[in-house]
C-alpha positions as CSV (number, residue, x, y, z in Angstrom):
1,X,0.0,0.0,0.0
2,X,0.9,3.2,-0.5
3,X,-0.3,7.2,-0.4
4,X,-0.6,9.8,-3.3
5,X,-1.2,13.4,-1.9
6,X,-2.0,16.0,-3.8
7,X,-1.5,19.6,-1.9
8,X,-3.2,21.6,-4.4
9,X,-5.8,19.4,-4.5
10,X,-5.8,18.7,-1.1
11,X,-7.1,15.0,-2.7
12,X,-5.1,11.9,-0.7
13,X,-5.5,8.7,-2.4
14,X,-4.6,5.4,-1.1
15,X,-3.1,2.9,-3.8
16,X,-3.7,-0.7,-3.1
17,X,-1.8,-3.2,-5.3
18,X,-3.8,-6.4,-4.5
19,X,-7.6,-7.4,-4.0
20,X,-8.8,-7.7,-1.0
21,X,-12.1,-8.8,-2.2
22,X,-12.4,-11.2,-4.3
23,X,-13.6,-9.6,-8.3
24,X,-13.0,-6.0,-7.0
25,X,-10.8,-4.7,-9.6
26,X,-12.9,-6.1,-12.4
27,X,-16.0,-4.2,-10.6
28,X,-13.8,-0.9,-10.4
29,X,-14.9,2.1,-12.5
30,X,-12.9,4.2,-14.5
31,X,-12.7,7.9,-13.9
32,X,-11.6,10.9,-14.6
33,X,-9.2,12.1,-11.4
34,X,-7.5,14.8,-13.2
35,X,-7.6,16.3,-16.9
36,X,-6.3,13.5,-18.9
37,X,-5.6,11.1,-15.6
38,X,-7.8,8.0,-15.4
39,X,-7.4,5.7,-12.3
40,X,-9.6,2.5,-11.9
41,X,-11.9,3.5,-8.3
42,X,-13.6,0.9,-6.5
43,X,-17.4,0.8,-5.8
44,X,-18.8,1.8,-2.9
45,X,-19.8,-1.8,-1.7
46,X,-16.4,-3.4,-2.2
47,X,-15.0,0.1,-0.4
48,X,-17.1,-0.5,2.5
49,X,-15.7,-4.1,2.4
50,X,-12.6,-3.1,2.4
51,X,-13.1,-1.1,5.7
52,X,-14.7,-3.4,7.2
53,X,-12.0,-6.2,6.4
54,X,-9.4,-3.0,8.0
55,X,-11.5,-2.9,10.7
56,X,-11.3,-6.5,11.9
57,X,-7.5,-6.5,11.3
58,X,-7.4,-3.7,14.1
59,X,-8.2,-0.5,12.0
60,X,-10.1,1.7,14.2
61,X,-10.0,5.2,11.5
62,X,-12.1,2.5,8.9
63,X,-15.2,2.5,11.4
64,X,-16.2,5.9,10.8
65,X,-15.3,5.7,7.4
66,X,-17.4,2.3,6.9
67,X,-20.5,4.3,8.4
68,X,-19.8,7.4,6.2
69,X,-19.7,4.9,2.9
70,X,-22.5,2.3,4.5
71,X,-25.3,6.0,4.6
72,X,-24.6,7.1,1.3
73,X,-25.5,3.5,-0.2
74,X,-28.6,2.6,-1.9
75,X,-30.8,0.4,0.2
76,X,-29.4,-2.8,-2.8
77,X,-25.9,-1.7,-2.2
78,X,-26.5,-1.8,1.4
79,X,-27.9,-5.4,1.1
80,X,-25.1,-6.6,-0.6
81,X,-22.1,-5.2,1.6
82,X,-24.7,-7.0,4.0
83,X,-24.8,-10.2,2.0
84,X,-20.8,-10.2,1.9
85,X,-20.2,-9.4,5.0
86,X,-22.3,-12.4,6.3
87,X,-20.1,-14.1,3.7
88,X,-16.8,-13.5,5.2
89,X,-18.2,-14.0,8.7
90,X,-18.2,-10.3,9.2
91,X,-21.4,-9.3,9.8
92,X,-21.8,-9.2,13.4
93,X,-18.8,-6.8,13.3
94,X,-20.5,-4.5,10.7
95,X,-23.6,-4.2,12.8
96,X,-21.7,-3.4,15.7
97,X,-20.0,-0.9,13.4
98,X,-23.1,0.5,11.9
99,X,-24.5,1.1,15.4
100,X,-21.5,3.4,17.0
101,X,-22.1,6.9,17.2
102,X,-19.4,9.2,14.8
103,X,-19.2,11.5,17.9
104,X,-15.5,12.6,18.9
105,X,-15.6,11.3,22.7
């Protein structure tokens, strides 16, 4: 893994050279980061995955980020980070996740 950071942008991009779920590059998206710069981005549901798969290896920052990614899913995208998590044996960790307040304490 490694980190891009663009000042100027102030856009921070985290570049990881392996799957951690299983098909996710072939789900990616192509887009448009910067006139003429296209970079493969992963879906949101396979992005939440991710987290969550952080999360269980001892990431505490992916929580609130899993939340953040989990509310601005559709209610099928939702399901399916569901579906996978239940999958992976995960998914009494993502509702635990899913239930924690984002409030600084």
């Amino acid at each position: 893994m490694f980190q891009l950071l663009d000042t100027k942008e102030s856009l921070k991009l985290d570049i990881y050279p392996r799957e951690l779920i299983p098909g996710e590059l072939r789900r990616s998206e192509t887009v448009e980061l910067f006139k003429g710069v296209y970079l493969p981005i992963v879906c949101r549901t396979d992005a939440a995955l991710s987290k969550l798969i952080w999360v269980d290896k001892g990431s505490h920052r992916s929580r609130r980020d899993l939340r953040s990614i989990f509310r601005n899913c559709s209610p099928v995208q939702q399901e399916s980070i569901r579906e996978s998590a239940r999958s992976m044996a995960l998914d009494q960790l993502l509702e635990t996740i899913l239930t924690e307040s984002d409030e600084i304490r």
